[in-house]
C-alpha positions as CSV (number, residue, x, y, z in Angstrom):
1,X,-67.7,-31.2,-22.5
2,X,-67.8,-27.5,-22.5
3,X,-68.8,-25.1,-26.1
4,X,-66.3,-23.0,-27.3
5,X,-68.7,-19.0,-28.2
6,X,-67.3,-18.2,-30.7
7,X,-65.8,-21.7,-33.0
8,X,-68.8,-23.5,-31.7
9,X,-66.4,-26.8,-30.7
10,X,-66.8,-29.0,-28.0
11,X,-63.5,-28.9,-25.5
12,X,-62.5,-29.4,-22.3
13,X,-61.0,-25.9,-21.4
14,X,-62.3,-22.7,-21.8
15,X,-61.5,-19.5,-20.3
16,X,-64.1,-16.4,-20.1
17,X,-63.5,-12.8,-20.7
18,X,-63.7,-10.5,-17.7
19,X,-65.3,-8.2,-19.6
20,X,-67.8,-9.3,-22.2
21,X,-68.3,-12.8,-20.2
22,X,-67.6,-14.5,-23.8
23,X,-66.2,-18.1,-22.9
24,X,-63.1,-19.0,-25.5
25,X,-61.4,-22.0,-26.0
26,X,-57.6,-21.7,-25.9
27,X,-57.2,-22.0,-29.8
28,X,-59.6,-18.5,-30.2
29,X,-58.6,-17.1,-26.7
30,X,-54.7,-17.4,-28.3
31,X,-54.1,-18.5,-25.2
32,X,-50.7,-20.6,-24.4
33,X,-50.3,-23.4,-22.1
34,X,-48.1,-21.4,-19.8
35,X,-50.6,-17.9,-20.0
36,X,-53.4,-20.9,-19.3
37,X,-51.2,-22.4,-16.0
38,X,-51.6,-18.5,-14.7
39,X,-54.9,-18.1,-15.1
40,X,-55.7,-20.8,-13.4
41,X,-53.0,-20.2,-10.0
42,X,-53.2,-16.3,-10.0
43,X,-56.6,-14.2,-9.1
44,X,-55.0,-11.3,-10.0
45,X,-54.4,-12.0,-13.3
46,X,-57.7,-11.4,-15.8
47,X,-58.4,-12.0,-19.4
48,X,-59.8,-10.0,-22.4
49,X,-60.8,-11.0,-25.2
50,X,-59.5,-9.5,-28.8
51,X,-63.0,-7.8,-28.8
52,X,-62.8,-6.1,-25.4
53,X,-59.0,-5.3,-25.1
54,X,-59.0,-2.2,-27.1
55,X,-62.2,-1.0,-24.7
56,X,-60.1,-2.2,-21.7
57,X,-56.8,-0.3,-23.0
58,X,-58.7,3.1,-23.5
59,X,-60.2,3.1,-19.9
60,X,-57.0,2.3,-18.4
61,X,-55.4,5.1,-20.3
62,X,-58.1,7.5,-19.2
63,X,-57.7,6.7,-15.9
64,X,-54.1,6.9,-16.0
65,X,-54.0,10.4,-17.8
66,X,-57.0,11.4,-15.4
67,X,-56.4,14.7,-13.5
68,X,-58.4,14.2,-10.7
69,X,-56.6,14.4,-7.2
70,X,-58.1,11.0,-6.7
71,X,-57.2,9.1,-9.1
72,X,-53.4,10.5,-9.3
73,X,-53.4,9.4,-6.0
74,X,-54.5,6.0,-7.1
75,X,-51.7,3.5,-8.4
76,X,-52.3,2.4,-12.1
77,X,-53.7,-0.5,-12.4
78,X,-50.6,-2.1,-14.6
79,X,-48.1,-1.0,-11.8
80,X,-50.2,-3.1,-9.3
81,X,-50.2,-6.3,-11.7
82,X,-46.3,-5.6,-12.5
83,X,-46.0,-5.4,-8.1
84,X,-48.2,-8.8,-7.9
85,X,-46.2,-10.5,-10.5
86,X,-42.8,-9.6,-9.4
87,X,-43.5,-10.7,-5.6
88,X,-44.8,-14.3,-7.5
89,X,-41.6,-14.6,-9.6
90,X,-39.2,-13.9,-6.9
91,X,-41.4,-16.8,-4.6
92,X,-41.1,-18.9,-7.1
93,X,-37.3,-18.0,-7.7
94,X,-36.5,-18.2,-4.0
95,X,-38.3,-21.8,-3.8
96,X,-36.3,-22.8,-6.9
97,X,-32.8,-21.6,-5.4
98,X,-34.0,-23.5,-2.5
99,X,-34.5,-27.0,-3.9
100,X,-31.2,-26.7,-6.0
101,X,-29.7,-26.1,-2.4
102,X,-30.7,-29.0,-1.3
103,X,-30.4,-31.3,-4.4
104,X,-26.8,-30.2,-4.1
105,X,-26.4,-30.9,-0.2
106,X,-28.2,-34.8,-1.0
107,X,-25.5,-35.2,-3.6
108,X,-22.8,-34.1,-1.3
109,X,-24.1,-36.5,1.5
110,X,-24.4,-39.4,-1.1
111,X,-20.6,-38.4,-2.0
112,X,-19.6,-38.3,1.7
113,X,-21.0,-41.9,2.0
114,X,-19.7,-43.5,-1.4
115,X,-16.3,-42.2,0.0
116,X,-16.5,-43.3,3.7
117,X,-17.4,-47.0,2.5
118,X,-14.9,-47.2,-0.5
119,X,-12.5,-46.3,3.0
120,X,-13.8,-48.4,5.3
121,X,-13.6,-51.7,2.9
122,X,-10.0,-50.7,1.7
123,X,-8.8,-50.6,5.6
124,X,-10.3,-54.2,6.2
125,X,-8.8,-55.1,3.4
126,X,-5.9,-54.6,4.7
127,X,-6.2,-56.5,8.1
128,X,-5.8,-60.1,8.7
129,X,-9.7,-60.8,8.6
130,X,-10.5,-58.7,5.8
131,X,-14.7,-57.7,5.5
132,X,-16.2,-59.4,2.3
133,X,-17.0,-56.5,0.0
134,X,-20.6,-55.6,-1.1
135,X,-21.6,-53.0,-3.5
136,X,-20.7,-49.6,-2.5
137,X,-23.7,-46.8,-2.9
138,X,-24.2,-45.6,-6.5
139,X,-23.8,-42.2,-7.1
140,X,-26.7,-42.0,-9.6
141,X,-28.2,-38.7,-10.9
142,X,-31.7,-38.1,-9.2
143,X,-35.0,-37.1,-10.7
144,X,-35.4,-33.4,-10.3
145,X,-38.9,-34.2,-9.4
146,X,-38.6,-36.9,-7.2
147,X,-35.6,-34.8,-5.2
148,X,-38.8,-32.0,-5.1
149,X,-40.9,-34.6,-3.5
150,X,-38.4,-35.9,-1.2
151,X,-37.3,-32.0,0.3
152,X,-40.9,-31.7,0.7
153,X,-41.7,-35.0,2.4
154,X,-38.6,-34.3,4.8
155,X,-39.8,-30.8,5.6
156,X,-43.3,-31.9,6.5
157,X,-41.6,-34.8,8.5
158,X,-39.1,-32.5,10.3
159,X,-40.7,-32.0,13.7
160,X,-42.6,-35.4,13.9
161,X,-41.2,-38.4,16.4
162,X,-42.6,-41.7,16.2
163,X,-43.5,-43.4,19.6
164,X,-43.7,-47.0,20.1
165,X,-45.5,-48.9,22.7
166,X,-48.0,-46.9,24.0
167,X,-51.2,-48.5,25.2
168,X,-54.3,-47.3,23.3
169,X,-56.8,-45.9,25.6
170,X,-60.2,-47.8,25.6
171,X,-62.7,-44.7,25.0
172,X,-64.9,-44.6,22.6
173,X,-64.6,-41.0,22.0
174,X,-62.4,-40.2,20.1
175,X,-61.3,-36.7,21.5
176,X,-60.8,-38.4,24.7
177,X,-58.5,-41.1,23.1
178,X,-56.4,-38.2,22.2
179,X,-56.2,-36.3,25.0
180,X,-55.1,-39.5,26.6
181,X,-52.0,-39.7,24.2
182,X,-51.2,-36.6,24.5
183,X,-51.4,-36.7,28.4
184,X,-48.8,-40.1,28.2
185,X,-47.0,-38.1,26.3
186,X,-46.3,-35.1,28.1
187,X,-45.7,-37.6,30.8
188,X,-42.8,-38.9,29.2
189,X,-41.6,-35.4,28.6
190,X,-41.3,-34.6,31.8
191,X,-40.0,-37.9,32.7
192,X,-36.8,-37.0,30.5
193,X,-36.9,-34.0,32.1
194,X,-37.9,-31.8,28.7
195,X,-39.7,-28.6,29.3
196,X,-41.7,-26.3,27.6
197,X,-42.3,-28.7,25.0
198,X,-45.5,-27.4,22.8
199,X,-47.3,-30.8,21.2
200,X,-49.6,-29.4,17.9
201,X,-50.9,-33.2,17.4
202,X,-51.2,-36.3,18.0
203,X,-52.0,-39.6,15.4
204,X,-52.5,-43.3,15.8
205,X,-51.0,-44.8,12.7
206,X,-53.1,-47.0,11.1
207,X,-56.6,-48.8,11.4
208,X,-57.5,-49.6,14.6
209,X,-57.2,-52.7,16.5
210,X,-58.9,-55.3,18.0
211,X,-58.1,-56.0,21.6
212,X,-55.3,-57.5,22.7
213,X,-53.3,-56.2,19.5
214,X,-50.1,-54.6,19.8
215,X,-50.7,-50.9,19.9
216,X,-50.4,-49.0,17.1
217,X,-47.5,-46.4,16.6
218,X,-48.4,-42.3,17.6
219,X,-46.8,-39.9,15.7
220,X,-46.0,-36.9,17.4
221,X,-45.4,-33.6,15.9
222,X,-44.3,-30.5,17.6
223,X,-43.6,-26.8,16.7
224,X,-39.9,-27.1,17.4
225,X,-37.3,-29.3,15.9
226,X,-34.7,-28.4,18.6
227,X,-37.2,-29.7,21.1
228,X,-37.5,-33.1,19.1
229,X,-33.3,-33.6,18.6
230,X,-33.4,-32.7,22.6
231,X,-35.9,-35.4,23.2
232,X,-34.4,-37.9,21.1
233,X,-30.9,-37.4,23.0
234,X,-32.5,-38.3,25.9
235,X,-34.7,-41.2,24.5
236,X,-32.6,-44.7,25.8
237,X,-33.1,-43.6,29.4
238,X,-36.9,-44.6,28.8
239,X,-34.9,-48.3,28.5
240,X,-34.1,-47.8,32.2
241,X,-36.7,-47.3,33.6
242,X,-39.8,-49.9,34.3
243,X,-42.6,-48.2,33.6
244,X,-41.2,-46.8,29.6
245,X,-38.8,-49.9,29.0
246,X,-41.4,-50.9,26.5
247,X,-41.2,-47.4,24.6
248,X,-38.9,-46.6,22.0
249,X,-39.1,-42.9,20.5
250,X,-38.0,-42.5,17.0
251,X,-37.8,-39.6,14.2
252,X,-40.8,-39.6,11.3
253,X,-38.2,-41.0,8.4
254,X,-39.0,-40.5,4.4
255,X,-39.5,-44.2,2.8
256,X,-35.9,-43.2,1.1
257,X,-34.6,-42.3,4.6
258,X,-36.1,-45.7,5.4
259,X,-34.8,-47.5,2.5
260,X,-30.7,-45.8,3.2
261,X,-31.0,-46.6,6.8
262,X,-31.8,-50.7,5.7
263,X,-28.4,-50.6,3.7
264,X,-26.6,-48.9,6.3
265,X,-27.4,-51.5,8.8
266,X,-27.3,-54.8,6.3
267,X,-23.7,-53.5,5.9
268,X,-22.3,-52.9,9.7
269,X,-24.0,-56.6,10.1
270,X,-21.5,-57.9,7.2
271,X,-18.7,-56.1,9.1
272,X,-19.7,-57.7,12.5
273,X,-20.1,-61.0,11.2
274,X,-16.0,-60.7,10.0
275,X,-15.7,-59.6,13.7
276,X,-15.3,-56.0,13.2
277,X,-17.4,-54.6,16.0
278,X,-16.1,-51.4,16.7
279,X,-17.8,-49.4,13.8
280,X,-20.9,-48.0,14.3
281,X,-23.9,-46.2,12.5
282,X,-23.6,-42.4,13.0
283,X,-25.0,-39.6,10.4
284,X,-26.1,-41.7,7.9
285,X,-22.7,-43.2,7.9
286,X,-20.4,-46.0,9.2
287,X,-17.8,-45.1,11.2
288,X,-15.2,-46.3,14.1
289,X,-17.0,-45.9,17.3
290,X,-14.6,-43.6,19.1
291,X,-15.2,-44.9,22.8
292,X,-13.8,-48.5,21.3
293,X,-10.9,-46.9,19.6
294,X,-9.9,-45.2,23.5
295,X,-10.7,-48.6,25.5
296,X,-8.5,-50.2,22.7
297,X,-5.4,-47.8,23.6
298,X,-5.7,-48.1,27.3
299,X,-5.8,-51.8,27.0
300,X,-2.1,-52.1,25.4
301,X,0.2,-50.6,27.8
302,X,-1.2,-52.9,30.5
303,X,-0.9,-55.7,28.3
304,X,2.6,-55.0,28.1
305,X,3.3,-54.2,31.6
306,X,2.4,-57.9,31.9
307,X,4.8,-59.5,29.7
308,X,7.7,-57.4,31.5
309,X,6.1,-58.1,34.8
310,X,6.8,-62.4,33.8
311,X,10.5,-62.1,32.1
């Protein structure tokens, strides 16, 4: 525990004056919680104590009223705090009009997918076979905080693919190990024909193995996310081919992104167990897959011709 100068109290915060090096607690300082929080994140901000502020006022109005070339020439020292704390609201204020932006776009997407299920069960209810329903998604409001932490978890995530089925090298260094991912994987890059793709790291997920275990999953993260949809794209010819069949490239999903993909494919396996199997997961949502819907049109005429053909 920390001693307050001048009350004498045992605390656990205390802040010092810049100019008399007096430490205060926050009850003599008459310092609030929020003044406190930017102290502690802003350098540029300094404290005075009651004692030393009239001292501090009188040489920053003598250098202010000062009429040297020099120190006209110099900005005041108020107008550079004012400049300093004006760039940190407007961060903050862009960062905050940011998260709102996206709080409204998951709350659009949630709305999209309520919608497109409430849709989807009403037109099997309608055919001969209709889908047993299950619980459509709720529409729920969302923590502020935890919608912070998920933008923030999806932004870190947003270049990173997951790979699948790599071999671990057998080094013992550990710098070689890596090298030796990151030469497979360039390797698979130029397999899928993918150029001028710029890897910034590699990761094996998890505690290493023993021998013989499956290998663990690499995480890939590169500098581009147009490079990473561009690979994905291309990812099921790896299926194709014998030496990748094995490999499976994936994007670095949130738990939550996780959690909403689980659902979304628990309820396309409810619809395909009723014999529905022309919908499909696309977007985060189930839809009709589009190359069934054309086969399904081109399939009736000639089913037709036939019956003519036999009366």
């Amino acid at each position: 525990m920390l001693v307050c100068d001048e009350c004498c109290v045992e605390v656990e915060l205390l802040v010092e004056c810049e100019c008399c090096n007096t430490w205060l607690c926050l009850a003599c300082g008459k310092i609030s919680n929020k003044v406190w929080t930017m102290l502690q994140h802003y350098n540029a901000i300094s404290f005075y104590c009651k004692a030393c502020q009239p001292v501090v006022k009188q040489c920053i109005d003598k250098r202010s009223n000062s009429s040297s070339k020099d120190d006209t020439q110099r900005p005041d020292i108020t107008t550079c705090l004012e400049k300093k704390l004006m760039g940190i609201v407007a961060s903050v204020e862009e960062k905050v009009n940011e998260l709102m932006s996206f709080k409204d776009k998951l709350t659009q997407e949630n709305d999209k997918v309520t919608k497109t299920y409430a849709s989807i069960v009403k037109n099997l209810s309608e055919t001969k076979n209709p889908v047993a329903a299950t619980p459509a998604p709720t529409n729920d409001r969302q923590n502020p905080i935890n919608i912070i932490d998920e933008y923030n978890d999806r932004e870190r995530r947003k270049n990173n693919l997951i790979v699948t089925g790599i071999e671990e090298s057998k080094s013992l260094d550990p710098n070689m190990r890596k090298e030796d991912d990151n030469k497979v994987i360039k390797k698979i890059m130029e397999t899928l024909k993918v150029n001028d793709v710029v890897i910034t790291k590699t990761i094996r997920l998890g505690a290493k193995k023993d021998p013989g275990d499956k290998p663990r999953l690499l995480l890939v993260a590169l500098d581009d996310n147009k490079k990473k949809r561009v690979i994905l794209s291309h990812a099921k010819e790896l299926r194709e081919l014998e030496e990748w069949n094995t490999v499976y490239i994936s994007p670095d999903l949130t738990r939550k992104e996780q959690e909403e993909g689980k659902k979304l494919r628990e309820q396309l396996r409810l619809l395909r167990e009723q014999g529905h199997n022309d919908y499909i997961i696309r977007r985060g949502m189930i839809v009709k897959d589009p190359k069934k819907a054309v086969e399904n049109t081109t399939r009736k005429p000639i089913a037709q011709a036939k019956e003519v053909g036999s009366k």
